[in-house]
C-alpha positions in Angstrom: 12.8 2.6 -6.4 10.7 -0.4 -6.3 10.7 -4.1 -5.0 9.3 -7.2 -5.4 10.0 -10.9 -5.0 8.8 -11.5 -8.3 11.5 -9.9 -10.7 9.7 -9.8 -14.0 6.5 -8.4 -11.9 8.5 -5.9 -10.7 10.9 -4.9 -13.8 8.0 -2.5 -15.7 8.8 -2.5 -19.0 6.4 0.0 -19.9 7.7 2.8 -17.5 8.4 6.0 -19.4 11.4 6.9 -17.4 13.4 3.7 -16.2 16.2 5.4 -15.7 14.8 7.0 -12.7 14.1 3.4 -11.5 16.2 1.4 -9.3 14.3 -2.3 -8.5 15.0 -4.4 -6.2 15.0 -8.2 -6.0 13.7 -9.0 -2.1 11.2 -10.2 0.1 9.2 -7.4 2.2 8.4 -9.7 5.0 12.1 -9.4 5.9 13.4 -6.5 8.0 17.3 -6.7 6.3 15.0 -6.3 2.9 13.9 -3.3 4.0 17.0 -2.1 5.3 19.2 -2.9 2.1 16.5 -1.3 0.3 17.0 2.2 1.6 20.4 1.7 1.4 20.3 1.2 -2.3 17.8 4.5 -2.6 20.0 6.8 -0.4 22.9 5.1 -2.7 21.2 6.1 -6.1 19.4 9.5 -5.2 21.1 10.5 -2.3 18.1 11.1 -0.2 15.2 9.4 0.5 11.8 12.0 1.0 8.8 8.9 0.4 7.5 5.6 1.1 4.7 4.1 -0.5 3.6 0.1 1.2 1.5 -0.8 -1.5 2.4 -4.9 -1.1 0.6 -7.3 0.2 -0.1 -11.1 -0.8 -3.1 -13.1 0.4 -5.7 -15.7 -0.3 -9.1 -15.2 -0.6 -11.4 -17.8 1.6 -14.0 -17.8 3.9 -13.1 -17.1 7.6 -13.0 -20.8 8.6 -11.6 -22.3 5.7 -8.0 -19.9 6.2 -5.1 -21.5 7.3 -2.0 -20.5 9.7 -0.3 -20.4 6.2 -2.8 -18.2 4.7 -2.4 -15.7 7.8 1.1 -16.0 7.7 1.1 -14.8 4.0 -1.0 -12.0 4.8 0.7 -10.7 7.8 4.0 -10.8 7.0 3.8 -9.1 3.2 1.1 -6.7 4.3 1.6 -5.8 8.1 4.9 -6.6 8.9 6.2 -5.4 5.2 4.9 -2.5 5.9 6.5 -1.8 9.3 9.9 -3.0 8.3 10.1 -0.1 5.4 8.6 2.4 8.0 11.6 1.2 10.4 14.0 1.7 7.8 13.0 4.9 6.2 12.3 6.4 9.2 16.1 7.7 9.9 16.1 9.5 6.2 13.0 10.8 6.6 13.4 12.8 9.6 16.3 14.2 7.9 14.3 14.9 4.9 10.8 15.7 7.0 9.7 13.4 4.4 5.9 11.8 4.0 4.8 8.0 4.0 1.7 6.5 2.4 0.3 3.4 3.5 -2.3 1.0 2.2 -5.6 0.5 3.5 -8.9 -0.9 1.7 -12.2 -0.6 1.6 -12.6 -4.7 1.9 -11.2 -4.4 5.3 -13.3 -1.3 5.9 -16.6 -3.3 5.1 -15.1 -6.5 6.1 -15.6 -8.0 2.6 -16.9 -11.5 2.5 -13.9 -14.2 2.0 -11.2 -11.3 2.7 -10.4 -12.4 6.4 -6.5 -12.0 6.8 -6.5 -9.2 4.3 -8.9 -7.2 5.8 -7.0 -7.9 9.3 -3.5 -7.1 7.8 -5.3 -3.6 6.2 -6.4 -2.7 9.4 -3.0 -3.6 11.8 -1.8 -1.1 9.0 -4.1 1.7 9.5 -3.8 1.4 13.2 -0.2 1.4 13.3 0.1 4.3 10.7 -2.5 6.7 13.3 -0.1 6.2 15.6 2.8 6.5 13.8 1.9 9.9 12.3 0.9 11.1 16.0 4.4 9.9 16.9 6.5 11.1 14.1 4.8 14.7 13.6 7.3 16.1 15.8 9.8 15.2 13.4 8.2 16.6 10.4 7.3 13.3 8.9 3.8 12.9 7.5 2.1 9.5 7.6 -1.2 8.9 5.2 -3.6 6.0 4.7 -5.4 5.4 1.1 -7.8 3.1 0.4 -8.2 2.7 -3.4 -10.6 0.9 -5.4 -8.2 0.2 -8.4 -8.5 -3.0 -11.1 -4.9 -4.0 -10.5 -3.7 -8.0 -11.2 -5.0 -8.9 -7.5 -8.5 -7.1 -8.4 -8.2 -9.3 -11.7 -7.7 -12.6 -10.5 -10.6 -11.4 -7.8 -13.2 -11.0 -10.5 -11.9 -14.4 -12.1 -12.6 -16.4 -8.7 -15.2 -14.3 -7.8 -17.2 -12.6 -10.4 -20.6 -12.2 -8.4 -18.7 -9.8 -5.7 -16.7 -8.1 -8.3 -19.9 -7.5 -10.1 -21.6 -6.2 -7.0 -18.7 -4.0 -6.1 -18.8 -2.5 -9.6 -22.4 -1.8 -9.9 -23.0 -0.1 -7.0 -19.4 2.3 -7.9 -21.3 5.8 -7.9 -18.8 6.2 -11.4 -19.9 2.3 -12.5 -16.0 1.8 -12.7 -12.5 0.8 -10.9 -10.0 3.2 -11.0 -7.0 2.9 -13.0 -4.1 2.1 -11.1 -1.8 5.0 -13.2 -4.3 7.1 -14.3 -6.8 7.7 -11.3 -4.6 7.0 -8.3 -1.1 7.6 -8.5 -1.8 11.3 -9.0 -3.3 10.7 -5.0 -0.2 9.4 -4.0 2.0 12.3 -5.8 -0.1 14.6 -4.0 0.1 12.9 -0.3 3.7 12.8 -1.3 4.2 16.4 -1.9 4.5 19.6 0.1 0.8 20.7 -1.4 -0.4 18.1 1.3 2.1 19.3 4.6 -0.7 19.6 6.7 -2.3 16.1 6.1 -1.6 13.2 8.8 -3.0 10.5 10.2 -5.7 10.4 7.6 -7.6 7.9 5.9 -8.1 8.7 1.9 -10.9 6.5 -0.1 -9.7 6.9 -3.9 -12.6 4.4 -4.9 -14.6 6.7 -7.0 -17.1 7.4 -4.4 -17.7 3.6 -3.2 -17.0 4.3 0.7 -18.0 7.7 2.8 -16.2 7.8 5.8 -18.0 10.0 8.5 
């Protein structure tokens, strides 16, 4: 299932199975979102065996120029979004010894010029998904972190404001591309999903086409 405060964002009309779809109307930044939300999922598939927190909202502006708004925004659809579905799933997933894949980005990893509260927010996430896959293990539940490098609408609107970065991100890509959201990373998240990845946690994934090494 997926959800969104936006309904026509979130209501994919080119989805090749809908029927397997159940969305959601609701803002992620509130904890009884989250729990309605896996309510509805255990209601329609009668177990729930993933999370993916791929959400997240913020504005782009230099480090002084962001506002207690603008943090705001960031933290409570990135950060706290993702720790209110954690909460929630985690009860189903124990039962399930099911697998969570959280967020990151390479803009927090190399602190991206103008990316302030969004780099912050990426990192709370990483930091609280280490601990929460030490935590959790003993229960069976794997926790993941990916950072992709993928031309989604956000990525779009970034090269609009921002051509020069985009342009600089781009060209130094070892494959001279993004990724397609569909195409080049979902297939990551299937697999970090899946039992071919059961002794993967805690781990930090870059799907950004060789952009980032992590040592």
């Amino acid at each position: 299932m997926a959800i969104d405060l936006n309904e026509d964002a979130g209501k994919d009309k080119e989805l090749s199975n809908p029927e397997q779809i159940v969305f959601m109307n609701g803002d992620i930044s509130k904890e009884a979102v989250a729990n309605d939300a896996v309510k509805m999922a255990i209601s329609k598939f009668g177990k729930l065996t993933g999370l993916v927190n791929n959400a997240h909202a913020s504005k782009q502006k230099p480090f002084m120029e962001q506002t207690e708004e603008d943090w705001a925004l960031s933290m409570n659809t990135g950060l706290y979004g993702t720790l209110n579905f954690m909460k929630a799933a985690y009860p189903e997933l124990k039962k399930t010894k099911g697998a969570v894949v959280n967020f990151g980005s390479g803009a927090a990893l190399l602190g991206q010029k103008n990316q302030v509260s969004y780099a912050a927010a990426k990192e709370a996430i990483r930091g609280l998904s280490r601990v929460a896959a030490n935590e959790w293990a003993e229960d069976g539940i794997r926790v993941n972190i990916v950072c992709p490098l993928a031309f989604t609408e956000g990525v779009a609107q970034w090269k609009e404001s921002h051509r020069d970065q985009y342009d600089e991100v781009a060209g130094k890509n070892p494959m001279q591309r993004f990724g397609d959201p569909q195409k080049d990373i979902a297939p990551i998240i299937a697999f970090l999903l899946s039992d071919d990845s059961q002794y993967m946690t805690g781990q930090t994934l870059m799907a950004d086409g060789g952009d980032i090494k992590l040592r």
